[in-house]
PLY file of the C-alpha trace (Angstrom):
ply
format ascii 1.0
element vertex 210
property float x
property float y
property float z
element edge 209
property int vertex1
property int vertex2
end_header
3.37 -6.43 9.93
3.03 -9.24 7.55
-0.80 -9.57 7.58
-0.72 -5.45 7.54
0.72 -5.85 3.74
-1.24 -8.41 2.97
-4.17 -6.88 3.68
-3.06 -3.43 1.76
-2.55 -5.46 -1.00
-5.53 -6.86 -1.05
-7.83 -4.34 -0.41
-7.88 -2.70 -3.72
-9.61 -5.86 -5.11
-12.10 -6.41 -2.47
-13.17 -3.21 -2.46
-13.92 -3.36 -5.99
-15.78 -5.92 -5.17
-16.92 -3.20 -2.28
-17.93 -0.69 -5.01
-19.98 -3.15 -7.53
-22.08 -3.36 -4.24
-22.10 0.37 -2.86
-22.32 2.71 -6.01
-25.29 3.41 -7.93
-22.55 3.44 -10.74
-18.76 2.99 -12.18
-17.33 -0.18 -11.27
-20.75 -1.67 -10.40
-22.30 -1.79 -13.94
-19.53 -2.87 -15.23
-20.79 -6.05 -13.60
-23.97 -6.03 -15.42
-23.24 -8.02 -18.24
-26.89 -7.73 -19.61
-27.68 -4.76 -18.98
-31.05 -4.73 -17.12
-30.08 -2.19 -14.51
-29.45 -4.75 -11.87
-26.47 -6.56 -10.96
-27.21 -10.43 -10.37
-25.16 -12.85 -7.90
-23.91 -14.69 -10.78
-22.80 -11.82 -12.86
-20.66 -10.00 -9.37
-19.32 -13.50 -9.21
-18.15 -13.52 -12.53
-16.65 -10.06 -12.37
-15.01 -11.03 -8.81
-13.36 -14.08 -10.37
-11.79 -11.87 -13.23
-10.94 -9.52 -11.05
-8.73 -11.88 -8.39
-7.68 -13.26 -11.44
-6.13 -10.24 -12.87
-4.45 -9.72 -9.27
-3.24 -13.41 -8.91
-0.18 -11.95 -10.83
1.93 -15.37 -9.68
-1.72 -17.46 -10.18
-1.28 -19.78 -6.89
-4.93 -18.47 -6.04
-4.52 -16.36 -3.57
-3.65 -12.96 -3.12
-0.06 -12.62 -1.14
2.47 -9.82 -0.71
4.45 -11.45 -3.85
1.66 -10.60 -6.17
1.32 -6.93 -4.57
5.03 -6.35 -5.29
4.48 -7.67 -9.22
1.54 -5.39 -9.70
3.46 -2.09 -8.09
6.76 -3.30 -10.71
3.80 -3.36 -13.29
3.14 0.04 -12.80
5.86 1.70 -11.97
7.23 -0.01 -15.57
3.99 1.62 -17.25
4.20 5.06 -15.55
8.22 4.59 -16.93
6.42 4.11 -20.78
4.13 6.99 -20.23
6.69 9.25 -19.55
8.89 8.12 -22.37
6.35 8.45 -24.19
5.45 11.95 -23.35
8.99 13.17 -23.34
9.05 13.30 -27.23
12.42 15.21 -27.66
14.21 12.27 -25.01
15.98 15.26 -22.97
14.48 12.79 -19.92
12.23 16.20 -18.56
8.08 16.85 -19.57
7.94 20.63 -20.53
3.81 22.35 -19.93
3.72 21.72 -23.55
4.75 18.03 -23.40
2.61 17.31 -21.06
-0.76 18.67 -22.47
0.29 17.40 -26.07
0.51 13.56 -23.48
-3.07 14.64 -22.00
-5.08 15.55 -25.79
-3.69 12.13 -26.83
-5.06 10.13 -23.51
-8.20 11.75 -24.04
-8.33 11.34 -27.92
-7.59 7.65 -27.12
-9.86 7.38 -24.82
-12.81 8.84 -26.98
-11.73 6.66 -29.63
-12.43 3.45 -27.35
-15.34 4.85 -26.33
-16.92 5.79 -30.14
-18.07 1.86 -30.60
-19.33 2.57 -34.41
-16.29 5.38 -35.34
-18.58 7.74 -36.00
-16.77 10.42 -34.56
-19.46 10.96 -31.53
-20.64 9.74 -28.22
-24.01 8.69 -27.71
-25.08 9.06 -24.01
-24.69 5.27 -23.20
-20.86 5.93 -24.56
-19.97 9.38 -22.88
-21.00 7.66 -19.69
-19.40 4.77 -20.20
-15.94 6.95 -20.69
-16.30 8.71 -17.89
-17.17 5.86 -15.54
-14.25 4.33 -16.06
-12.02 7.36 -15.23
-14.65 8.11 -11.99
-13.79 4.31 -11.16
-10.23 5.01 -10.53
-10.97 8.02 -8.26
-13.34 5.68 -6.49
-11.07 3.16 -5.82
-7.59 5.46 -4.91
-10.03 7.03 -2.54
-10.92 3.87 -0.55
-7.25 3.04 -0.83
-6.55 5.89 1.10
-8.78 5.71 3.65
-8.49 2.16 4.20
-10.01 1.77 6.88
-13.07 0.03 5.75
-11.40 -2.37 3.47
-8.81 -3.15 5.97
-11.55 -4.48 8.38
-13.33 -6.10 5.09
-9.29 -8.33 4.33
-9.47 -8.82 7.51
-12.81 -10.41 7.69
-11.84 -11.92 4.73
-8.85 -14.02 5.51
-11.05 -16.78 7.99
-8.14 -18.98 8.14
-6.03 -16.90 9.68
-3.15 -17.64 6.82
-2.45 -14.17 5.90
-3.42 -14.91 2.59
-6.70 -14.16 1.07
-8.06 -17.38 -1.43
-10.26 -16.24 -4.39
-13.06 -18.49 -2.17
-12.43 -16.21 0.91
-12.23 -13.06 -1.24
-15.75 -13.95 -3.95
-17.33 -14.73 -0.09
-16.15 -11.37 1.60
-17.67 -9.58 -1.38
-21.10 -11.75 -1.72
-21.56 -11.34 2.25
-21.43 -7.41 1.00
-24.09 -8.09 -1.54
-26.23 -9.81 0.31
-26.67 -7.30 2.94
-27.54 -4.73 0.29
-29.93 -7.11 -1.44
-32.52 -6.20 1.15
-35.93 -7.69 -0.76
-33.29 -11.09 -1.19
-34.41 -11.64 -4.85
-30.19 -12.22 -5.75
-30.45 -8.96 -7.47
-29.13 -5.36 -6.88
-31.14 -2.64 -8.07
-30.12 0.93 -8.48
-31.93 1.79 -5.60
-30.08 -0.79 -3.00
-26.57 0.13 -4.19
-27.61 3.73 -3.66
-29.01 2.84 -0.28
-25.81 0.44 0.53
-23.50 2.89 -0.17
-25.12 5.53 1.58
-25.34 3.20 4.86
-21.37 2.83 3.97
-21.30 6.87 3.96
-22.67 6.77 7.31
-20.53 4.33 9.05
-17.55 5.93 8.07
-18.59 9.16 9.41
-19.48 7.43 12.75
-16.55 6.19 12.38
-14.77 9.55 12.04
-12.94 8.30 8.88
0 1
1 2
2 3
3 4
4 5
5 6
6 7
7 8
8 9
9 10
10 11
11 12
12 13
13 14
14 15
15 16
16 17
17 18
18 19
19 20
20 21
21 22
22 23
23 24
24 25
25 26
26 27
27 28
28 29
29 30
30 31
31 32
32 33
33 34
34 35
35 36
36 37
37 38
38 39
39 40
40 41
41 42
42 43
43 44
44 45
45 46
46 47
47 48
48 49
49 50
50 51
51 52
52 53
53 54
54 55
55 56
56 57
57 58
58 59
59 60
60 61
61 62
62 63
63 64
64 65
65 66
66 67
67 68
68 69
69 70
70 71
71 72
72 73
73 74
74 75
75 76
76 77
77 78
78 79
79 80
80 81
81 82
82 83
83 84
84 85
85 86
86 87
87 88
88 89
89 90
90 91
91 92
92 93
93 94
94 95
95 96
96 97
97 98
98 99
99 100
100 101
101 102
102 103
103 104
104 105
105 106
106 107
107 108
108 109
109 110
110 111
111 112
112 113
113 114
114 115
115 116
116 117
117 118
118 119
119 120
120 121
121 122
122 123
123 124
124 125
125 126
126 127
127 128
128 129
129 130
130 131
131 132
132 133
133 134
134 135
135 136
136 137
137 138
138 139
139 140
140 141
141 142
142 143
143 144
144 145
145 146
146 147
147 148
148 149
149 150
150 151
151 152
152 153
153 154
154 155
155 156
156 157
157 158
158 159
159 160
160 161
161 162
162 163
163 164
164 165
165 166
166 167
167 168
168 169
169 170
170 171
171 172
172 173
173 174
174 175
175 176
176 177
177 178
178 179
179 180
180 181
181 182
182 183
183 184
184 185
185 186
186 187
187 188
188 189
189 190
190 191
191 192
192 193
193 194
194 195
195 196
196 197
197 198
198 199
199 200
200 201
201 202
202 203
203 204
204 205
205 206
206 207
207 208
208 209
């Protein structure tokens, strides 16, 4: 039962790692720092290491059922903000109105991040760069629910058998992942093999009946 939580907890972050290897998009090209299209070894290890970092919430380096009950008090105390937030006359209920006055702000925020030079529009580069990073949550509460896939992956993970995962045992999970899609070996991923990796993933899920 132990190792079950663990490896929910954990799974969130490898399969991010998961994603930057699998999608021809979102979370991966986030990854590529210079922006050549492909995704290099050193720049998935650099996003991997932020990443654990981020989810080391105690930072003993290694990912544990202490930091997955932090990051769910995290979040519950944000969704707690959001909805004080919305509920703008404090009567501690969202009318419709409320809540669609909450939404134009997110989205006004959001376009505001997104509009690097304030001109009040998105060039292409920015509208997709908005968007991926909304798509990137759907990707990864998807594989969250089905799980099964990134359970097997924490469970590959942990080699020690500790029932914790170490940022070495997660960043090695996630290269083993990118080196099977790097299938000419040159430590890059193109468009092309993510698109092909994550439509072998497709597959064995299906085969899988998942």
């Amino acid at each position: 039962m132990k190792k079950a939580i663990l490896i929910s907890s954990a799974t969130a972050l490898l399969m991010a790692g998961g994603i930057a290897v699998a999608a021809p998009g979102d979370r991966g090209m986030r990854a590529d720092t210079n922006a050549d299209g492909a995704i290099s070894r050193a720049e998935l290890t650099a996003s991997l290491n932020t990443r654990f970092a981020k989810m080391d919430v105690n930072g003993d380096g290694q990912l544990s059922k202490e930091d997955r009950e932090a990051r769910r008090a995290d979040r519950s105390a944000k969704r707690g903000e959001r909805f004080a937030k919305a509920d703008t006359n404090g009567d501690g209920e969202l009318t419709q109105a409320e809540m669609e006055a909450a939404r134009s702000a997110r989205r006004a925020e959001r376009f505001a991040r997104a509009d690097k030079d304030g001109n009040g529009k998105l060039s292409q580069e920015e509208a997709q760069a908005m968007h991926g990073k909304r798509g990137d949550r759907g990707m990864r509460g998807k594989g969250h629910k089905r799980g099964g896939h990134g359970m097997a992956m924490m469970r590959n993970a942990d080699t020690n058998g500790d029932q914790k995962i170490s940022q070495a045992e997660f960043t090695a999970a996630a290269l083993a992942r990118f080196d099977k899609a790097d299938t000419n070996n040159d430590g890059k991923l193109t468009k092309e093999e993510r698109q092909a990796a994550r439509a072998a993933y497709k597959g064995e899920r299906n085969n899988r009946g998942g």
